[in-house]
Rosetta silent file (secondary structure, phi, psi, omega in degrees, C-alpha in Angstrom):
SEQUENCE: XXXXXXXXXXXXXXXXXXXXXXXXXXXXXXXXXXXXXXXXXXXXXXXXXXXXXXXXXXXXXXXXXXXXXXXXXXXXXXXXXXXXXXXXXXXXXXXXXXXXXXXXXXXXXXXXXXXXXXXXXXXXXXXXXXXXXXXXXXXXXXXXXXXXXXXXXXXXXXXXXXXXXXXXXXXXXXXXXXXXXXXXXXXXXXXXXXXXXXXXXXXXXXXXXXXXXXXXXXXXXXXXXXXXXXXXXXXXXXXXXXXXXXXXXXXXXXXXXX
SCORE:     score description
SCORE:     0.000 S_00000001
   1 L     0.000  139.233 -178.999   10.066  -15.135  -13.480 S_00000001
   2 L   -58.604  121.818  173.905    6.549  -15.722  -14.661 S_00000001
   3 H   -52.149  -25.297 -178.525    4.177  -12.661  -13.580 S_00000001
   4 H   -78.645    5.395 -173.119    1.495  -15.082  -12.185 S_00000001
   5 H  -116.703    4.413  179.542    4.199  -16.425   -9.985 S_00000001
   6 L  -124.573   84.826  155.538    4.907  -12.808   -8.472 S_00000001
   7 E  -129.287  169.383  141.363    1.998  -12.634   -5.983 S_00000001
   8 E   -98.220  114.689  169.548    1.705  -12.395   -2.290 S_00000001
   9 E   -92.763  161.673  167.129    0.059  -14.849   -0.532 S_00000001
  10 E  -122.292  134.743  161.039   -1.802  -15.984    2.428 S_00000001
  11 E  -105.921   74.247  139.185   -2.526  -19.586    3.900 S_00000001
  12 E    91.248   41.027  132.683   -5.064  -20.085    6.477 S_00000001
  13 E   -12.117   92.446  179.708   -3.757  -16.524    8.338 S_00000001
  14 E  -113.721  134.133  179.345   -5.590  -17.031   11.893 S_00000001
  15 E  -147.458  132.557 -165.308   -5.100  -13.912   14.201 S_00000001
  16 E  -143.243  175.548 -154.764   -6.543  -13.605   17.408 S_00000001
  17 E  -159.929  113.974  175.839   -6.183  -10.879   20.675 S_00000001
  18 L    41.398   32.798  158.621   -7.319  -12.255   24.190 S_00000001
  19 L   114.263  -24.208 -170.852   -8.686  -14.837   22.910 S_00000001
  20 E   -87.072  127.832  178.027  -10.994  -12.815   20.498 S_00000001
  21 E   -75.468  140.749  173.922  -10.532  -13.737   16.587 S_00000001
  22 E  -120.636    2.355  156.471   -9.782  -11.248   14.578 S_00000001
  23 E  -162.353  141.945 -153.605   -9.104  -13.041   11.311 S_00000001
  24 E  -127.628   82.354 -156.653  -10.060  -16.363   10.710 S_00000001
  25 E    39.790   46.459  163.329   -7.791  -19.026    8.692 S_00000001
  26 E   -25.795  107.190   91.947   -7.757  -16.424    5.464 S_00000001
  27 E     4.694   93.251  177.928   -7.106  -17.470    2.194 S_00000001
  28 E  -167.368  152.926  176.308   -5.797  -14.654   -0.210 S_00000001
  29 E  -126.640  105.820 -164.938   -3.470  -13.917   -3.445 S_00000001
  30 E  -122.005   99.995 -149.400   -2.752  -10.568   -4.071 S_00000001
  31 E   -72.395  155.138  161.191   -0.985  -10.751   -8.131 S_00000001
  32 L   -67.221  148.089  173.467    1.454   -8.781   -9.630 S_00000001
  33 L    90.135    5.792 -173.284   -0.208   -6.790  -12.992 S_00000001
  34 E  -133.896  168.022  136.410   -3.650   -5.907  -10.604 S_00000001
  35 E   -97.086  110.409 -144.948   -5.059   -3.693   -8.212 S_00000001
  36 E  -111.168  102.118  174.997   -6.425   -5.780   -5.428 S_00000001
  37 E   -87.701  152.491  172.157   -9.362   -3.696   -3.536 S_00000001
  38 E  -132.384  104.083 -162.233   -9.606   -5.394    0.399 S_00000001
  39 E  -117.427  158.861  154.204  -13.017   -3.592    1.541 S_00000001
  40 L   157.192 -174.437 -142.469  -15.524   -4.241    4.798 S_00000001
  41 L   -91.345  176.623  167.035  -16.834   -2.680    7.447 S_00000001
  42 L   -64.487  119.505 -162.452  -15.218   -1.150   10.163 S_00000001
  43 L   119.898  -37.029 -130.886  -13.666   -3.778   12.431 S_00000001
  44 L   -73.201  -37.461 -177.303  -13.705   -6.111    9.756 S_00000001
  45 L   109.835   18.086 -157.873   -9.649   -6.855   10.117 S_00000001
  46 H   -78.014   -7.852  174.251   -8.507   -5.475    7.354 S_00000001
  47 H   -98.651  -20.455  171.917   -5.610   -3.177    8.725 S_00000001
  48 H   -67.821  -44.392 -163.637   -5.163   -6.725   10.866 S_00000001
  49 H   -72.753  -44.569 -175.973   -4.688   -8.504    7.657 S_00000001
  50 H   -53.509  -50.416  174.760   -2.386   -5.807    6.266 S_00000001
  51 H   -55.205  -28.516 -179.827    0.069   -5.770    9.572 S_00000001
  52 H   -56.628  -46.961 -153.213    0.027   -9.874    8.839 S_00000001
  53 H   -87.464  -37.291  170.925    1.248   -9.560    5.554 S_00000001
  54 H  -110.119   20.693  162.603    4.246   -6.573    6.276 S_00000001
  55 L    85.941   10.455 -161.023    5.364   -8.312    9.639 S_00000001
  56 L   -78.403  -37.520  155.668    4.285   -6.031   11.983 S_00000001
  57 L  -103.989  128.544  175.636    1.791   -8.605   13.615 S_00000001
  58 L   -99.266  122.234 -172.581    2.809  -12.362   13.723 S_00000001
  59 L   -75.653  118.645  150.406   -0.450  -14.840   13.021 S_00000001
  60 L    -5.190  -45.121 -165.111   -0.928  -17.604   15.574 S_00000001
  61 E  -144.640  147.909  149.282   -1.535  -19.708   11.955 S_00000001
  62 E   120.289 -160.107  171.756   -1.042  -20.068    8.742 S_00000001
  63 E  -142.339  163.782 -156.707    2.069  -18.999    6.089 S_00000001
  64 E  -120.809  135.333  155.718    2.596  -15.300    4.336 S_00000001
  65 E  -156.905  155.902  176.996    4.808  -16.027    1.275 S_00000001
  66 E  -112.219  127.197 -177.964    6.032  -13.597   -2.082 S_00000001
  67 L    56.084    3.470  176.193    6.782  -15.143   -5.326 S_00000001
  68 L    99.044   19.733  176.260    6.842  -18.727   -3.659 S_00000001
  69 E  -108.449  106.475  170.083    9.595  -17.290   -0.780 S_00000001
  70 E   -51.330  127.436  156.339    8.129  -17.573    3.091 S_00000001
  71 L   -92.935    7.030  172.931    8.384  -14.675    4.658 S_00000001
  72 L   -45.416  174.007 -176.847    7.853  -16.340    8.001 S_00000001
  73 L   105.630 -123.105  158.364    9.962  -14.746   10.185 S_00000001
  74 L   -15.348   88.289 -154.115   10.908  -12.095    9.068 S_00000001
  75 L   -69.307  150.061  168.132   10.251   -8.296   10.552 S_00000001
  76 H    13.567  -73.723 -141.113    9.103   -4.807    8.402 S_00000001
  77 H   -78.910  -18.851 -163.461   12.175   -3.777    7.820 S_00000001
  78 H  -101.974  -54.574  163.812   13.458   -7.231    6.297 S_00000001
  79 H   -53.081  -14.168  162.389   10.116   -7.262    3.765 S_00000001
  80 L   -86.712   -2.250 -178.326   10.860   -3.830    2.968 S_00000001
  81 L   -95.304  -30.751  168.925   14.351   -5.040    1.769 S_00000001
  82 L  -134.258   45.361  155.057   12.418   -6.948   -0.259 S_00000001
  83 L   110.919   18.596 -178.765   10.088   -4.988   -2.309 S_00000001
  84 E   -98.532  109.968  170.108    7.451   -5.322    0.496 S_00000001
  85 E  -155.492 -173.055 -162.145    6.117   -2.014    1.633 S_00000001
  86 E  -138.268 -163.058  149.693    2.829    0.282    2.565 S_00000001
  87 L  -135.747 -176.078 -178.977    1.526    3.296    3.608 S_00000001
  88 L  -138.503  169.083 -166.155   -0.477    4.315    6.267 S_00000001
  89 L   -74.509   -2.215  153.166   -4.109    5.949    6.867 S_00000001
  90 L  -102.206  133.508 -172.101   -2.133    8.950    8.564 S_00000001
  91 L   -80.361  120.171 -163.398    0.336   10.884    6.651 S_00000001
  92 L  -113.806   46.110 -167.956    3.240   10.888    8.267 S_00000001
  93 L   -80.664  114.999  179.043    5.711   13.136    6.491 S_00000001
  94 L   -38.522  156.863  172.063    9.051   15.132    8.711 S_00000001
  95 L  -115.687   -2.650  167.266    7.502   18.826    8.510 S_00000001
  96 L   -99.272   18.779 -159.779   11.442   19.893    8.550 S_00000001
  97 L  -131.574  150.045  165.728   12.519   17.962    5.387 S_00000001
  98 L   -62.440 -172.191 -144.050   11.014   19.577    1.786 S_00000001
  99 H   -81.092  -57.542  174.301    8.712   17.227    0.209 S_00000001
 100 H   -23.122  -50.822 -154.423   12.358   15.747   -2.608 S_00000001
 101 H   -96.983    5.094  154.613   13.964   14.933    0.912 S_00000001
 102 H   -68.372  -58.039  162.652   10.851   13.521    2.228 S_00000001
 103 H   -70.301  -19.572  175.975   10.770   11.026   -0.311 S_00000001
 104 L   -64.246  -24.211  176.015   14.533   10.502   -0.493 S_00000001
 105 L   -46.791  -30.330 -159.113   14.006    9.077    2.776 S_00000001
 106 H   -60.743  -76.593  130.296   11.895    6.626    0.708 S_00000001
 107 H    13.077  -34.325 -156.207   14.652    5.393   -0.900 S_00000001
 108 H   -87.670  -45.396 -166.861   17.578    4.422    1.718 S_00000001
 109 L   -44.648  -49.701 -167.841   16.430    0.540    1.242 S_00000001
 110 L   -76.682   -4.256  172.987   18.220    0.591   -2.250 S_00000001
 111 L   -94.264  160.588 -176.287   21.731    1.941   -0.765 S_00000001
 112 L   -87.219  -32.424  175.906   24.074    0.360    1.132 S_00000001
 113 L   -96.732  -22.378  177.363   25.021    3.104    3.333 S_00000001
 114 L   101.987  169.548 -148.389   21.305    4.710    3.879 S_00000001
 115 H   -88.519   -9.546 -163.256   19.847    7.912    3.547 S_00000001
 116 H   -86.379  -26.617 -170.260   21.766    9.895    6.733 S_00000001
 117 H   -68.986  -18.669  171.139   25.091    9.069    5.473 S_00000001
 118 H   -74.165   -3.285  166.998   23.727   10.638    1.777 S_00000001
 119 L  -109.957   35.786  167.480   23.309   13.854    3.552 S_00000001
 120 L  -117.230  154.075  165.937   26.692   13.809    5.081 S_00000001
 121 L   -65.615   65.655 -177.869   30.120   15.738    3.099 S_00000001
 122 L  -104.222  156.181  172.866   31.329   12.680    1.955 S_00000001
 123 H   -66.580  -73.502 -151.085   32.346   11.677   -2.028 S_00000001
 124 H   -42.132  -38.051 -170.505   30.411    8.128   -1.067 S_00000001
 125 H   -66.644  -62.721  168.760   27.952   10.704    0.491 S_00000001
 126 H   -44.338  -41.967  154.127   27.555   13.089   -2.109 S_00000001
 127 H   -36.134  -74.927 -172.590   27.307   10.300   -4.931 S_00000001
 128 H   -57.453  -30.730 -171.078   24.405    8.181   -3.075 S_00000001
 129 H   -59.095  -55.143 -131.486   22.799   12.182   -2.326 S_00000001
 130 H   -83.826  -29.407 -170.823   22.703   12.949   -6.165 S_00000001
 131 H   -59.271  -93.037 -173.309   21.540    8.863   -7.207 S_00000001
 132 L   -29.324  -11.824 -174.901   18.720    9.306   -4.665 S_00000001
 133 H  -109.568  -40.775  144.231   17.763   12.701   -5.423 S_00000001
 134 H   -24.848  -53.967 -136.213   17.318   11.272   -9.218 S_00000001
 135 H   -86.832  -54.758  179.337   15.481    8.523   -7.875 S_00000001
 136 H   -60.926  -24.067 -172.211   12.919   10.995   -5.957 S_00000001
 137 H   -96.445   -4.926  147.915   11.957   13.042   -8.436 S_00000001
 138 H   -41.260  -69.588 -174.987   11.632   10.009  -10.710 S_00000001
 139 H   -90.365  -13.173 -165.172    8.533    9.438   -8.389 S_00000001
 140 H   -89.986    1.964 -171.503    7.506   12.491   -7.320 S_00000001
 141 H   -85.438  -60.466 -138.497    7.111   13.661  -11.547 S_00000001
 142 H   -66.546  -38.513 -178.154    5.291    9.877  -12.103 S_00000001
 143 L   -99.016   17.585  164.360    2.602   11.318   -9.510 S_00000001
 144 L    82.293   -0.845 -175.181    2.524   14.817  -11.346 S_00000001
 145 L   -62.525  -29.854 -155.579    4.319   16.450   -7.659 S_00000001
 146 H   -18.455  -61.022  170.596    7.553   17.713   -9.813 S_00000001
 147 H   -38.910  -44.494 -170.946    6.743   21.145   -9.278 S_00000001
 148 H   -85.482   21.309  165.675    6.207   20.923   -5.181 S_00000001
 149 H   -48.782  -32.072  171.458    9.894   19.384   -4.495 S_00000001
 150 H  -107.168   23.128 -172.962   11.215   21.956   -3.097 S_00000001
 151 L   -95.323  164.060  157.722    7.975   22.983   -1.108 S_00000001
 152 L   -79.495 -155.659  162.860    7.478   21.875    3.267 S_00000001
 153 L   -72.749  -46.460  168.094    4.767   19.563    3.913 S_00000001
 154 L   -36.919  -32.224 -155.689    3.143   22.870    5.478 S_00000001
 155 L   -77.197  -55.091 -173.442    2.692   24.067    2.119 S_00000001
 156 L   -88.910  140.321  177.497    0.959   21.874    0.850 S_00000001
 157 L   -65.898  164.476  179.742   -3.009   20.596    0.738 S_00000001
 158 H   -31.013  -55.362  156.678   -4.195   17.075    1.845 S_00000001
 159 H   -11.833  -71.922  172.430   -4.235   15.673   -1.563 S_00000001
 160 H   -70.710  -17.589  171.321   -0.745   16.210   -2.103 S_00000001
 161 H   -78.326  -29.232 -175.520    0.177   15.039    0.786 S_00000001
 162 H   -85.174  -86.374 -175.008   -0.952   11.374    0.577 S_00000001
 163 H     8.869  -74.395 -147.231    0.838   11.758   -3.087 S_00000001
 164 H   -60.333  -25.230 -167.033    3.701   12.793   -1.459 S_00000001
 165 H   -95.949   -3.712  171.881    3.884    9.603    1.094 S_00000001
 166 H   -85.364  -25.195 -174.733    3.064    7.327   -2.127 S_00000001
 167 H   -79.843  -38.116  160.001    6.101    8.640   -3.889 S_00000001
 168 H   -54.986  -35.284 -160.296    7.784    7.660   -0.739 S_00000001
 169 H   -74.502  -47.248 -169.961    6.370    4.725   -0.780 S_00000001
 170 H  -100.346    8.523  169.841    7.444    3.598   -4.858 S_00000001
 171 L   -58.151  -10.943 -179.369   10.397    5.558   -4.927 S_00000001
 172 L   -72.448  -15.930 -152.723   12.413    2.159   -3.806 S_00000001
 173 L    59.192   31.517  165.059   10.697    0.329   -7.004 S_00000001
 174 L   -23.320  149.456  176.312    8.838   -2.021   -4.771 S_00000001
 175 L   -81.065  -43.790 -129.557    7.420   -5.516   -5.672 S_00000001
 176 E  -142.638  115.651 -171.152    4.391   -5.376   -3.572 S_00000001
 177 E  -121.885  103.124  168.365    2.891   -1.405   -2.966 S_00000001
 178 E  -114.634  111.007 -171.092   -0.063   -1.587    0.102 S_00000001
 179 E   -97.138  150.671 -178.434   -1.903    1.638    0.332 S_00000001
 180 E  -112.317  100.918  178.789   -3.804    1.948    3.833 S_00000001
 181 L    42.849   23.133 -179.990   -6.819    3.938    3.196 S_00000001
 182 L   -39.849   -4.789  170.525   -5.190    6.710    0.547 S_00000001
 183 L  -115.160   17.597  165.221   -8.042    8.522    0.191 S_00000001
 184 L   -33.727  126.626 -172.506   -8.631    9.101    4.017 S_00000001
 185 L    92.657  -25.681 -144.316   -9.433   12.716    4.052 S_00000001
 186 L   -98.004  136.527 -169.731   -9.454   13.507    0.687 S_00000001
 187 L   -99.554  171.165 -156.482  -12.487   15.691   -0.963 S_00000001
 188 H   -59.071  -32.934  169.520  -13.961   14.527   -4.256 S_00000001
 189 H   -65.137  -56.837 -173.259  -11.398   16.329   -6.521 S_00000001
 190 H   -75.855   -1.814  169.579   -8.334   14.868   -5.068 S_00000001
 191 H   -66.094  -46.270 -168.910   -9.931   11.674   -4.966 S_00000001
 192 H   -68.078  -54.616 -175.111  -10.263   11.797   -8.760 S_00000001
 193 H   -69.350  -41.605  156.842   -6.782   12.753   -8.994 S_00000001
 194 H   -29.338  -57.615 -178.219   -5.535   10.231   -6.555 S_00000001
 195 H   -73.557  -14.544  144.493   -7.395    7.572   -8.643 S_00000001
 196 H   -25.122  -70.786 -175.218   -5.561    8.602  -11.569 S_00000001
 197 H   -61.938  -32.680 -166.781   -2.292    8.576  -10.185 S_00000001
 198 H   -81.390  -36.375 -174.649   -2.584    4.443   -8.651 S_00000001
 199 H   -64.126  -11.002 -163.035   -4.235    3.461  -12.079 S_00000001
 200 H   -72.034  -58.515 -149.924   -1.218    5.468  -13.667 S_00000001
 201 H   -88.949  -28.358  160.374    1.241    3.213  -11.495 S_00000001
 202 L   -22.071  122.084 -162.278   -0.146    0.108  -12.029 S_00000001
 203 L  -137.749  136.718  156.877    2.638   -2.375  -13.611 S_00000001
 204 L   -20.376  -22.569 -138.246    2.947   -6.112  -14.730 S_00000001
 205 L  -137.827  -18.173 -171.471    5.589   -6.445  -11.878 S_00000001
 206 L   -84.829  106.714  132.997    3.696   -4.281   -9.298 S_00000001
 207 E   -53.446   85.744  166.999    1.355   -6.136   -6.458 S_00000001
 208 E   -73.896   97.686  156.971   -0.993   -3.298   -5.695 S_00000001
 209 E  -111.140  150.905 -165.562   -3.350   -3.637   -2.890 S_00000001
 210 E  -111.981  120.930  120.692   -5.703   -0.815   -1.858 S_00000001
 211 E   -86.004  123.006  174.089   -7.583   -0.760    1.480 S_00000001
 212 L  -151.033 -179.649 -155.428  -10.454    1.793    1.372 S_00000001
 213 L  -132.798   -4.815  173.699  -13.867    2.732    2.158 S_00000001
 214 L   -85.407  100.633  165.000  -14.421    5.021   -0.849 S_00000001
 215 H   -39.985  -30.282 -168.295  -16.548    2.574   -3.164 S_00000001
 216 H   -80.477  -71.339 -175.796  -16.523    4.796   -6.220 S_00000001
 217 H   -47.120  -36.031  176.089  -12.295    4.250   -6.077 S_00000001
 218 H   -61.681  -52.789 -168.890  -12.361    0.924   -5.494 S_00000001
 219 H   -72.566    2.494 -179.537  -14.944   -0.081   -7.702 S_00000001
 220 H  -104.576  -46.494 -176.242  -12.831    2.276  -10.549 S_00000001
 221 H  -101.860  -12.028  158.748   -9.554    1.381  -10.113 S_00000001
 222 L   -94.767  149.471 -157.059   -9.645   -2.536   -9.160 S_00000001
 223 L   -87.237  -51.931  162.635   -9.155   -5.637  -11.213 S_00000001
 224 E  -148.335  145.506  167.129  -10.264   -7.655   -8.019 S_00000001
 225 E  -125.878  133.067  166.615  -11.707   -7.310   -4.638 S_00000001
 226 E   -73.383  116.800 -178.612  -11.732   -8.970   -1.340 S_00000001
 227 E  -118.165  104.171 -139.109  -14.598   -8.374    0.840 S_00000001
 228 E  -111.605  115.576  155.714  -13.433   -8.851    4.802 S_00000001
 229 E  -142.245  114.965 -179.097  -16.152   -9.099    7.289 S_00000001
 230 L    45.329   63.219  159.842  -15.742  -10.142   11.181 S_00000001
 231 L    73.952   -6.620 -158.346  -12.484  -11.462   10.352 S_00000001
 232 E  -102.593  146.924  145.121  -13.794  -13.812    7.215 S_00000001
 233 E   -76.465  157.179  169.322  -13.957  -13.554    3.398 S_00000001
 234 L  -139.437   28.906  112.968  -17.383  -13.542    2.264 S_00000001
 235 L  -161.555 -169.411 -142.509  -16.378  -12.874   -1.289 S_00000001
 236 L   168.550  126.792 -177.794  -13.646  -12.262   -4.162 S_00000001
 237 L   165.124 -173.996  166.099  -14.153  -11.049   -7.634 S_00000001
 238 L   -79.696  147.296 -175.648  -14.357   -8.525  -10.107 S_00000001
 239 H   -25.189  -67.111 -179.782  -16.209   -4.904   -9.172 S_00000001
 240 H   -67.509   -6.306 -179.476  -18.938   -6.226  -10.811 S_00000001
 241 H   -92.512  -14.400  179.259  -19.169   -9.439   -9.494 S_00000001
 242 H   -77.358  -50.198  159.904  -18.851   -8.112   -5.969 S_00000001
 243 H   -19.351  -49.046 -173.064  -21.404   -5.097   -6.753 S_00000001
 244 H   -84.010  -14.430  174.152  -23.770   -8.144   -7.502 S_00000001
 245 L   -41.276   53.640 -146.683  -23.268   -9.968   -4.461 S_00000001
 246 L   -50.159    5.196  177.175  -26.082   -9.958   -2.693 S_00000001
 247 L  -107.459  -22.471  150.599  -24.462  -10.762    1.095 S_00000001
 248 H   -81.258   -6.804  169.345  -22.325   -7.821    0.273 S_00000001
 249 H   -77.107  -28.961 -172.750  -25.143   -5.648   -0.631 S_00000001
 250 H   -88.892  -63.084 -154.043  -26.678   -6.947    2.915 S_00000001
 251 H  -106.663    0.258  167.788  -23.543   -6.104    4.871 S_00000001
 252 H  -118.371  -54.461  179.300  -21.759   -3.324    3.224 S_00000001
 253 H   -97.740    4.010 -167.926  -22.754   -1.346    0.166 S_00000001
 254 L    57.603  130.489  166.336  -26.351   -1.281    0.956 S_00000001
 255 L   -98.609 -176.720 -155.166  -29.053   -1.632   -1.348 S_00000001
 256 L   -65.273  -13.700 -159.550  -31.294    0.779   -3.542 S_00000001
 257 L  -103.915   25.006 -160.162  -34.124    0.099   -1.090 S_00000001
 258 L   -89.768    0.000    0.000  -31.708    1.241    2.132 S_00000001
């Protein structure tokens, strides 16, 4: 399959709550090979658009499709079967499983029996344990974690912790990887390292979309961005062409004279 043919789309996405719109017939392509920033103010819908798009909210209108396949339909867990998955802007990591069996959890989509039966004393068990415990550390070395595998969650600072739920996130080998705020939290070091690690992961084969509110990441690590206000686009482009925008300089990034 052609990479320009492995995006996730939107068609005229309408989503509304007592009557009130919250996203308003939406338009959007988010390609394999990019990092896709989705930015705007608070309110804007942009955690609305994201629940559209990984089934968790079903839109009044429009059609969600991957690689030219509807996803209408279709619930989380059945777009996580097929390469669709996120994260979320709280980390949400067991504090009784080490960080390796925190991400093996990650994981269970590519087995047939799932991750509790790989922790039971079974051959079939033991087998799927050892594939999956390859698999994790596969992601947690690609985001430089190797060392803390055998650490809790306790153990570790914020930083590593949103790591640690992205390595959950691509240990499966996902098509289509939607981070939810990843730098929520995060002070100016681990930010740096964070953007490191998503430009790091960045693949021909990969959909990446980022929502966040740090400008400096976005505008470093994306190819194109979507700018989401009161439910609408009000532009699409490269960093710089959105930088130059002057209705997003009026309603987002502020200008020099602010």
């Amino acid at each position: 399959m052609d990479v320009a043919t492995k995006s996730l789309t939107g068609q005229g996405i309408a989503l509304s709550f007592g009557g009130i719109e919250v996203l308003k017939g939406l338009d959007v392509e988010f390609r394999a090979g990019e990092i896709t920033g989705l930015i705007g103010p608070n309110g804007a819908g942009k955690t609305s658009l994201f629940n559209c798009l990984t089934g968790a909210y079903h839109p009044q209108k429009g059609a969600i499709s991957y690689a030219g396949h509807s996803l209408e339909g279709l619930p989380p867990a059945a777009r996580a079967q097929k390469g669709i998955v996120r994260s979320f802007q709280h980390v949400a990591l067991s504090p009784d499983l080490t960080v390796l069996e925190n991400v093996m959890i990650g994981v269970a989509r590519n087995y047939h029996s799932g991750w509790l039966h790989a922790f039971l004393p079974t051959v079939r068990g033991r087998h799927e344990k050892a594939e999956m415990r390859a698999d994790a550390e596969r992601a947690l070395a690609e985001l430089g974690l190797a060392k803390a595998a055998d650490k809790m969650p306790s153990e570790l600072p914020p930083g590593m912790l949103r790591l640690v739920e992205i390595a959950r996130a691509i240990v499966g080998r996902p098509a289509v990887l939607m981070l939810d705020e990843p730098a929520a939290g995060l002070n100016n070091s681990e930010t740096r390292d964070l953007m490191r690690s998503l430009s790091a992961l960045a693949s021909p084969d990969l959909v990446m979309v980022v929502v966040e509110h740090d400008m400096d990441l976005v505008m470093s690590i994306c190819d194109r961005i979507y700018v989401l206000n009161f439910g609408a686009f009000v532009a699409c482009g490269t960093p710089a062409e959105v930088r130059s925008n002057e209705e997003v300089v009026r309603i987002y990034l502020g200008s020099d004279d602010d």
